[in-house]
N, CA, C and O atoms as CSV, one atom per row, in Angstrom:
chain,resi,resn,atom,element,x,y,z
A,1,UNK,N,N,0.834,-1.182,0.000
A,1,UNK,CA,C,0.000,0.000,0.000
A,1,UNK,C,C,0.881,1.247,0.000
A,1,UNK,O,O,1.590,1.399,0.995
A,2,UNK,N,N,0.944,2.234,-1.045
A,2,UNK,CA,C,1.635,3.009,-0.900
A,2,UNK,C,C,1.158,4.290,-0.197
A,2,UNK,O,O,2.122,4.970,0.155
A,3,UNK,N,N,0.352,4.655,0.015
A,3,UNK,CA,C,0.046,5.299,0.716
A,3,UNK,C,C,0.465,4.600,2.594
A,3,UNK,O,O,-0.004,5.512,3.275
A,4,UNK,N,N,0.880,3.854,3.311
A,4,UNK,CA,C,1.459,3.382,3.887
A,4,UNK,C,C,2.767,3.410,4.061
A,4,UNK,O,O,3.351,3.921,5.017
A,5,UNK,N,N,3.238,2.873,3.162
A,5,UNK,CA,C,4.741,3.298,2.441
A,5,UNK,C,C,5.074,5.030,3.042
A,5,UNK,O,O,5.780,5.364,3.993
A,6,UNK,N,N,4.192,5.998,1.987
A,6,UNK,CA,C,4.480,7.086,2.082
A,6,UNK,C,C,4.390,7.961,3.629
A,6,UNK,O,O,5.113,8.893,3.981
A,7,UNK,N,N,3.385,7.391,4.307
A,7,UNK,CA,C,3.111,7.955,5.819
A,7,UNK,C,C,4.148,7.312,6.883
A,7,UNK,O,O,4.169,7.737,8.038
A,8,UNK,N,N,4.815,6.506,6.552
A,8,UNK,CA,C,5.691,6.069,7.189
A,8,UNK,C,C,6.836,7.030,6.977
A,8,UNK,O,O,7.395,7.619,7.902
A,9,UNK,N,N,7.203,7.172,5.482
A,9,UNK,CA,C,8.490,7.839,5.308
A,9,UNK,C,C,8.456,9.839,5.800
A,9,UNK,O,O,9.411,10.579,6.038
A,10,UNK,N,N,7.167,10.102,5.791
A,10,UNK,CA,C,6.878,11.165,6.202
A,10,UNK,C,C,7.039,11.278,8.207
A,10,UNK,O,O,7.380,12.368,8.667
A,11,UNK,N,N,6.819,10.342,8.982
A,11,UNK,CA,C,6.940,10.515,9.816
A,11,UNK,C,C,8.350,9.888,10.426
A,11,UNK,O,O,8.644,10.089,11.604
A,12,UNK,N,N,9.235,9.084,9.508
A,12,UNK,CA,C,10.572,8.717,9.703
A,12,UNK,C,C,11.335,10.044,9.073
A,12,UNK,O,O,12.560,9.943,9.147
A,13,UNK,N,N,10.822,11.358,8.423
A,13,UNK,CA,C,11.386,12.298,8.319
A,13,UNK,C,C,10.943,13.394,9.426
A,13,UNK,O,O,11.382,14.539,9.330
A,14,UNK,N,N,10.111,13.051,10.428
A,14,UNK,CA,C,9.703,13.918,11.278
A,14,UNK,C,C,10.412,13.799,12.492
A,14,UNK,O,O,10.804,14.670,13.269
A,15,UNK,N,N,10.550,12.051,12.533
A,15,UNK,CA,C,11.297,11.346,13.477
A,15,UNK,C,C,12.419,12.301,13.845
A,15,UNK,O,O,12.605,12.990,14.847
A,16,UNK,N,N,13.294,12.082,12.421
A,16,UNK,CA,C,14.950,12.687,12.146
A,16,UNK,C,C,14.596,13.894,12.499
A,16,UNK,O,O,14.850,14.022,13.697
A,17,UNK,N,N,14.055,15.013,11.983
A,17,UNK,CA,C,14.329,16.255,12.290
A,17,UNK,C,C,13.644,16.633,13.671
A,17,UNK,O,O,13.891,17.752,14.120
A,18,UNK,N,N,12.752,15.739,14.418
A,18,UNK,CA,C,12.677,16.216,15.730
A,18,UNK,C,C,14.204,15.825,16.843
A,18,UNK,O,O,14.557,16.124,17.984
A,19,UNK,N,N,14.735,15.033,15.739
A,19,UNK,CA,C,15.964,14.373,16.956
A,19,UNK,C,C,17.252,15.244,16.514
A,19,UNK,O,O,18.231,15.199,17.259
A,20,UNK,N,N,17.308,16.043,15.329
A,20,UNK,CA,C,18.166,16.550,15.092
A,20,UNK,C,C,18.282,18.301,15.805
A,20,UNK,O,O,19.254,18.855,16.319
A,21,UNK,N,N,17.059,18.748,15.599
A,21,UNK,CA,C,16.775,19.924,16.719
A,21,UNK,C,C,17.059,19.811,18.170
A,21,UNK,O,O,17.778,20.483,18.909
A,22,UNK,N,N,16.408,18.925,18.348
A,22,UNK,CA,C,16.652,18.343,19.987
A,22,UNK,C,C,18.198,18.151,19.922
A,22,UNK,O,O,18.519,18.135,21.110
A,23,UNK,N,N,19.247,18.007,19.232
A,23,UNK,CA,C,20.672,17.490,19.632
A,23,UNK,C,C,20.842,19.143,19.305
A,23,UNK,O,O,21.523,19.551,20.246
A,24,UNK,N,N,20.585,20.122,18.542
A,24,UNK,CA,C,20.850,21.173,18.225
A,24,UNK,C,C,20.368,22.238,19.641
A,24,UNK,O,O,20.988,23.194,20.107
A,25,UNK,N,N,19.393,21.803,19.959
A,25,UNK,CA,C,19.199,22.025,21.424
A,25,UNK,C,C,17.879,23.211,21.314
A,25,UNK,O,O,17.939,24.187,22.060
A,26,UNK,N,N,16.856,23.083,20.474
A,26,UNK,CA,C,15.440,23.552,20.574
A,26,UNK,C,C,15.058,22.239,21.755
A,26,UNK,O,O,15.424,21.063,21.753
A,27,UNK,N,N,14.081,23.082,22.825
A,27,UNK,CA,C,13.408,21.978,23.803
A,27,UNK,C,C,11.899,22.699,23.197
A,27,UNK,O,O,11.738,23.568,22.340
A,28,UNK,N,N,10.965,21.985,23.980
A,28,UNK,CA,C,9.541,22.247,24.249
A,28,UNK,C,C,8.861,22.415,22.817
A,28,UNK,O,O,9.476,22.116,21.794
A,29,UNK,N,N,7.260,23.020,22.795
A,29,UNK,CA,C,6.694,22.937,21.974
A,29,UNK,C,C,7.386,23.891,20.567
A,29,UNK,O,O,6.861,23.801,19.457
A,30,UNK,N,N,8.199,24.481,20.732
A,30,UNK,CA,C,9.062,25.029,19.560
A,30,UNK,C,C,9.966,24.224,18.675
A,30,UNK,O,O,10.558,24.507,17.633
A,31,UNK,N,N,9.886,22.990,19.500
A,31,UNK,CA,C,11.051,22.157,18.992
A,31,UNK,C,C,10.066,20.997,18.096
A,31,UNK,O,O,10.526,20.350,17.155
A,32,UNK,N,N,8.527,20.868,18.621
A,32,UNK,CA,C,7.752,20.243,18.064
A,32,UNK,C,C,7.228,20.897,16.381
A,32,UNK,O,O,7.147,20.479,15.225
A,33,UNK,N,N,7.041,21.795,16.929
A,33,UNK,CA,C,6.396,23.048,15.417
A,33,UNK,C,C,7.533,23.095,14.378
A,33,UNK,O,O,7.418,22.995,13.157
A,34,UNK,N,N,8.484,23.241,14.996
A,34,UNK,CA,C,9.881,23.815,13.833
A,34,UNK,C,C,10.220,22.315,13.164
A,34,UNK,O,O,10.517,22.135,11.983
A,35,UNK,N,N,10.092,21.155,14.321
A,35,UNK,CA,C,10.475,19.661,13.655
A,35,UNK,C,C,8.759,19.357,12.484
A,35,UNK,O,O,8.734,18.635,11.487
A,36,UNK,N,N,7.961,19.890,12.859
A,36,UNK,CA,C,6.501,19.602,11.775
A,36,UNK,C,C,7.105,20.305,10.676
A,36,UNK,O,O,7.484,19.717,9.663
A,37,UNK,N,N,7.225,21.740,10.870
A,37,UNK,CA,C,7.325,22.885,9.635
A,37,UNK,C,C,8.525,22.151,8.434
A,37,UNK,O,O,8.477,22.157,7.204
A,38,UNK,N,N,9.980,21.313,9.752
A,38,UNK,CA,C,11.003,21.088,8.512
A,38,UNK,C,C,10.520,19.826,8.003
A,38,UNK,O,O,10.488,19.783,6.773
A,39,UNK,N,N,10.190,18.933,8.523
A,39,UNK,CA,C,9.801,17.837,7.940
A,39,UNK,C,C,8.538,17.820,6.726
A,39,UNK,O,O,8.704,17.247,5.649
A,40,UNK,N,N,7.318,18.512,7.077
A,40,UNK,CA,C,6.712,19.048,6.133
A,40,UNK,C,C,7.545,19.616,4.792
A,40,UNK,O,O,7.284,19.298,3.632
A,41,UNK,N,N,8.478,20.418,5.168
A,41,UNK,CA,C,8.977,20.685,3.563
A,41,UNK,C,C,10.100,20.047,2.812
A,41,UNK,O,O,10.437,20.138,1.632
A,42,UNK,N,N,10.647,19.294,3.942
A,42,UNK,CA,C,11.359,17.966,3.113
A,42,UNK,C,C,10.854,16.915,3.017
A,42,UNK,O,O,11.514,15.878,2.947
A,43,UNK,N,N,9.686,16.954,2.995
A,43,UNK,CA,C,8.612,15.551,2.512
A,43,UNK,C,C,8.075,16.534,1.370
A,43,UNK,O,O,8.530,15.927,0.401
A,44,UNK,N,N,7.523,17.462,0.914
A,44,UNK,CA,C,7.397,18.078,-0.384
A,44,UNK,C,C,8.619,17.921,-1.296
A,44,UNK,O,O,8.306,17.446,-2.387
A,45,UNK,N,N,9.846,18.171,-1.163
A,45,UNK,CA,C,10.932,18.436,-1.636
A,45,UNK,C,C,11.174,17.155,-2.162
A,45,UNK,O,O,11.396,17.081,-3.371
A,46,UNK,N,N,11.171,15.403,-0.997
A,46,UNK,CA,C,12.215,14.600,-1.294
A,46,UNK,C,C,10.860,13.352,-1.945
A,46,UNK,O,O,11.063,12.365,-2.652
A,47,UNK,N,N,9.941,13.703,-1.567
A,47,UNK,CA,C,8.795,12.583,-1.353
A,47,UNK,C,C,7.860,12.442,-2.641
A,47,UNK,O,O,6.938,11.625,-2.618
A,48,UNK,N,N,8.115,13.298,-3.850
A,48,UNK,CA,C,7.757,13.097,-5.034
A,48,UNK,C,C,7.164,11.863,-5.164
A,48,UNK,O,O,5.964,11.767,-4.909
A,49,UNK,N,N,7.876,10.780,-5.560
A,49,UNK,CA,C,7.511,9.944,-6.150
A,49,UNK,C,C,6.849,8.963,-5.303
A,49,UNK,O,O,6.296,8.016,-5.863
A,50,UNK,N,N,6.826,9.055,-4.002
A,50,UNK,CA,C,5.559,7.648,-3.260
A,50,UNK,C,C,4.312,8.358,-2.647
A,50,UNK,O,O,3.361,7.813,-2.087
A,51,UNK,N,N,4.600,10.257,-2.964
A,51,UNK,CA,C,2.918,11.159,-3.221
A,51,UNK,C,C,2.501,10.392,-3.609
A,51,UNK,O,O,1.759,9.545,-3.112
A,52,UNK,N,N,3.200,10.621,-5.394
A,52,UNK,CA,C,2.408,10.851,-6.218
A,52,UNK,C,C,2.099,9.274,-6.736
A,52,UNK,O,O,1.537,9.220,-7.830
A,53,UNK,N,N,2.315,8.338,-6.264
A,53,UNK,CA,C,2.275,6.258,-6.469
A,53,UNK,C,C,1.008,6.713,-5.223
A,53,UNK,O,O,-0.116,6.788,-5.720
A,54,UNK,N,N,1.068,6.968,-3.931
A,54,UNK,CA,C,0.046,7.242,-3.057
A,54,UNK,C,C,-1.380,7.893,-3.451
A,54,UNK,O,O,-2.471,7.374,-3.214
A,55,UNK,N,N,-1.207,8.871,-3.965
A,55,UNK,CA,C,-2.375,9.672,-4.967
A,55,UNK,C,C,-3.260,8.734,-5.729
A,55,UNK,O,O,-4.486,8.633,-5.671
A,56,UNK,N,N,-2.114,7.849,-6.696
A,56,UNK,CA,C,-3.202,7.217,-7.553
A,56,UNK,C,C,-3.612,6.080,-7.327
A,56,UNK,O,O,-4.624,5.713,-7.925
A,57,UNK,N,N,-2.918,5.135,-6.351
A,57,UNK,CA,C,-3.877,4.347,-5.250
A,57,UNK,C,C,-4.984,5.021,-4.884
A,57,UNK,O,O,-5.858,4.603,-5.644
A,58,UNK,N,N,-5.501,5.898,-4.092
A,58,UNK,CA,C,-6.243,6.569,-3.705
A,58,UNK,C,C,-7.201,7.125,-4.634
A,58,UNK,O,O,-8.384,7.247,-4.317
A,59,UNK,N,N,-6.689,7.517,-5.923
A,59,UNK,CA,C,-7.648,7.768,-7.366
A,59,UNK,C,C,-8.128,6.169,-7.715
A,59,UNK,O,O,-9.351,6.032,-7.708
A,60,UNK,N,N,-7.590,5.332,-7.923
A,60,UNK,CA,C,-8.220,4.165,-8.625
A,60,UNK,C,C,-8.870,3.650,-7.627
A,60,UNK,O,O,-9.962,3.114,-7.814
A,61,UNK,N,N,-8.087,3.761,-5.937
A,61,UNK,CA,C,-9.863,3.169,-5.432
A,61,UNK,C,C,-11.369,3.872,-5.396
A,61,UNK,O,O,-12.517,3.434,-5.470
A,62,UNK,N,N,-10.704,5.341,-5.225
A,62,UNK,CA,C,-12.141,5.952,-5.528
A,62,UNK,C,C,-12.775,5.951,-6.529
A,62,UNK,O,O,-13.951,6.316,-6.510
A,63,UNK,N,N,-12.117,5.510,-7.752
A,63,UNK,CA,C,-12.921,5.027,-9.080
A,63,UNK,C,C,-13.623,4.009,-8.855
A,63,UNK,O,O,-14.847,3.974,-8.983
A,64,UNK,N,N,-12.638,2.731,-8.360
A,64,UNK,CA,C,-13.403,1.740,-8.093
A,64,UNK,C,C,-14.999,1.435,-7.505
A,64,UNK,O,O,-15.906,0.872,-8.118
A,65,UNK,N,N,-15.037,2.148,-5.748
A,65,UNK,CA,C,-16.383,2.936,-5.974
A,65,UNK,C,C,-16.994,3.442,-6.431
A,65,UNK,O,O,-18.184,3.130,-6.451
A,66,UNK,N,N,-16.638,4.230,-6.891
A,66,UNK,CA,C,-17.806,4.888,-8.122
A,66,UNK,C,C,-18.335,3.830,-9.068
A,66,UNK,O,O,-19.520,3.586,-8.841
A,67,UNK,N,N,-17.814,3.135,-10.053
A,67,UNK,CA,C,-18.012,1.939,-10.665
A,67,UNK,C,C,-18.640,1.059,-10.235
A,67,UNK,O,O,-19.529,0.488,-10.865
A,68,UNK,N,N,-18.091,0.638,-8.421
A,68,UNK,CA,C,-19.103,-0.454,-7.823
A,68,UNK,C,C,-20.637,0.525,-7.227
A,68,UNK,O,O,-21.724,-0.051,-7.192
A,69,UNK,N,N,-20.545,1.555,-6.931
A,69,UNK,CA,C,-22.059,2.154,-6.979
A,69,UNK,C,C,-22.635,2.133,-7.780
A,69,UNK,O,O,-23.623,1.398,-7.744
A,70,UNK,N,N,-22.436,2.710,-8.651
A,70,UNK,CA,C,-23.200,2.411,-10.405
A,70,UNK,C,C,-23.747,1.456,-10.675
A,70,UNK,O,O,-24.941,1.327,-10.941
A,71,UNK,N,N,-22.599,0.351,-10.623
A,71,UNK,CA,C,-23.597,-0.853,-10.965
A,71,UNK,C,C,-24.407,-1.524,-9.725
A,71,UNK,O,O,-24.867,-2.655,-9.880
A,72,UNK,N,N,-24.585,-0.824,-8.482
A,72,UNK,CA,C,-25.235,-1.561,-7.533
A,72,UNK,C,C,-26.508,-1.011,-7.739
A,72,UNK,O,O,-26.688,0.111,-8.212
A,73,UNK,N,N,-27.563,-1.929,-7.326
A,73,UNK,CA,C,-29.107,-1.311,-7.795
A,73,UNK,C,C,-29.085,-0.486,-7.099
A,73,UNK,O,O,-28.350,-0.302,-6.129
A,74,UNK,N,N,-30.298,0.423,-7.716
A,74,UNK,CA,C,-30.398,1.265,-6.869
A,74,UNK,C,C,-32.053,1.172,-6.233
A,74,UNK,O,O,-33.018,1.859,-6.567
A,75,UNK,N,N,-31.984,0.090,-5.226
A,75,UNK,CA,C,-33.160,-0.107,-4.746
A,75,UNK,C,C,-33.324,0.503,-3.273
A,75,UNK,O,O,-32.466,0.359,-2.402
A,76,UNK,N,N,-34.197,1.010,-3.145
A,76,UNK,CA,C,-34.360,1.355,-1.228
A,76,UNK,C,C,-35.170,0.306,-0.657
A,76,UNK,O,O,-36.271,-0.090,-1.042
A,77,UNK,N,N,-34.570,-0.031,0.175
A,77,UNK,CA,C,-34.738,-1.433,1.271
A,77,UNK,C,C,-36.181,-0.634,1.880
A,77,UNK,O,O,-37.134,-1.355,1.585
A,78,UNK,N,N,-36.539,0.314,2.450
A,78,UNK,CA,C,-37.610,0.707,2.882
A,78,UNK,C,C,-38.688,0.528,1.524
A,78,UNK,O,O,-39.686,-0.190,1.582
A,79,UNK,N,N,-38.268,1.363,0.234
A,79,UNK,CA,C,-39.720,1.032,-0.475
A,79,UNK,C,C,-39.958,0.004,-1.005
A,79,UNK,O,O,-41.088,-0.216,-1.441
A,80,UNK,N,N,-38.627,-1.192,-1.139
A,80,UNK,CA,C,-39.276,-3.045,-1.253
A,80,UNK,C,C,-40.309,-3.172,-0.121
A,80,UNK,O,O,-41.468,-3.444,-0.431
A,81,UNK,N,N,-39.965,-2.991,1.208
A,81,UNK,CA,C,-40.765,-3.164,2.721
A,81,UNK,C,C,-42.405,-2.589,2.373
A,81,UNK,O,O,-43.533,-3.078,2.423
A,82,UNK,N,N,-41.937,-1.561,2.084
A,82,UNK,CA,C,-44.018,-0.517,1.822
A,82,UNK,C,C,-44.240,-1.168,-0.076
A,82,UNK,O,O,-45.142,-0.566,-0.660
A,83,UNK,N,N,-43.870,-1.721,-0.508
A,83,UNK,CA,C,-44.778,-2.281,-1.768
A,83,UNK,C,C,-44.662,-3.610,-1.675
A,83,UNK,O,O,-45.115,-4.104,-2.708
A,84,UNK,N,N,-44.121,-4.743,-0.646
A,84,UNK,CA,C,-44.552,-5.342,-0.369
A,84,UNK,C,C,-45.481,-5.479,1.321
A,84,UNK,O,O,-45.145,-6.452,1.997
A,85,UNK,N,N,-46.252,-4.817,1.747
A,85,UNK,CA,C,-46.900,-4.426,2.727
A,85,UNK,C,C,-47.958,-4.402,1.682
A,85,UNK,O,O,-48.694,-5.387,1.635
A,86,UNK,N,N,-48.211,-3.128,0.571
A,86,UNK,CA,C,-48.930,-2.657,-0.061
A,86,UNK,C,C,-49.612,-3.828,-0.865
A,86,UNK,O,O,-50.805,-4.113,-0.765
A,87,UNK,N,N,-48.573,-4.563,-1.792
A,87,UNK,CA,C,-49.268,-5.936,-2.169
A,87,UNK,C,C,-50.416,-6.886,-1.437
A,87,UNK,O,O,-51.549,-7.236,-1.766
A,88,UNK,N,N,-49.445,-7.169,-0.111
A,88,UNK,CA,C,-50.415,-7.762,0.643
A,88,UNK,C,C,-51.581,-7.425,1.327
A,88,UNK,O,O,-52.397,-8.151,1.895
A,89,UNK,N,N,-51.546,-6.446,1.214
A,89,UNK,CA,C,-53.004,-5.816,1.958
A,89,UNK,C,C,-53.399,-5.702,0.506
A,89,UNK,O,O,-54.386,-6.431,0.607
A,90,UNK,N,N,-53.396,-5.403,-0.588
A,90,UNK,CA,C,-54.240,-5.512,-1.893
A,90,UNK,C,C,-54.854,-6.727,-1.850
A,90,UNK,O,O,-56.072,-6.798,-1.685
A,91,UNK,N,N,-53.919,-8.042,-2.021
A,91,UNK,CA,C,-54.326,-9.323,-1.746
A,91,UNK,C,C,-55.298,-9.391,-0.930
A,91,UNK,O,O,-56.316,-10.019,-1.221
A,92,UNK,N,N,-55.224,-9.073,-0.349
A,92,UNK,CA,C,-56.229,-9.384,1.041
A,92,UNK,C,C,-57.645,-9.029,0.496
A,92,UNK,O,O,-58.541,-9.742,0.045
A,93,UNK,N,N,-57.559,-7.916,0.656
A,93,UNK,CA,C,-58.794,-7.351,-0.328
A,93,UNK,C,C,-59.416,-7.705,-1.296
A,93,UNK,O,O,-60.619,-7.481,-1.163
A,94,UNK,N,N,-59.118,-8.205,-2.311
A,94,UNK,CA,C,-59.312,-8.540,-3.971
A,94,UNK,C,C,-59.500,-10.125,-3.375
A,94,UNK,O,O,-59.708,-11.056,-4.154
């Protein structure tokens, strides 16, 4: 799953640059924000290619749904329930 793949390598680059600040000697929630902000832009920079393999996993399954909705009927479970109710009380009658 590349999208798996890719969230891994994004947070093994968050990993590194929170441990590299911290040896550089940012403490506390500054050291959290500045390790998001660098890792964020060296996952734009280095992460090209398991985005963009991630993306279209994510495009072909949402095609896939779409495709499997389409062809699923499109029946409502409530109005089978009230036209067969409706039948049988006709029956009844007649």
């Amino acid at each position: 799953m590349p999208l798996v793949i890719y969230s891994l390598l994004r947070l093994a680059l968050f990993g590194a640059a929170f441990g590299l600040l911290y040896v550089v000697g940012l403490r506390g929630l500054l050291l959290a924000v500045v390790a998001v902000v660098v890792a964020f832009a060296l996952s734009y920079l280095t992460l090209r290619g398991p985005r963009d393999a991630a993306t279209r996993w994510m495009a072909g399954r949402a095609e896939r749904r779409a495709a499997e909705r389409a062809a699923a009927p499109k029946v409502d479970a409530d109005a089978v329930h009230e036209d067969a109710r409706l039948d049988d009380e006709l029956r009844d009658r007649g």
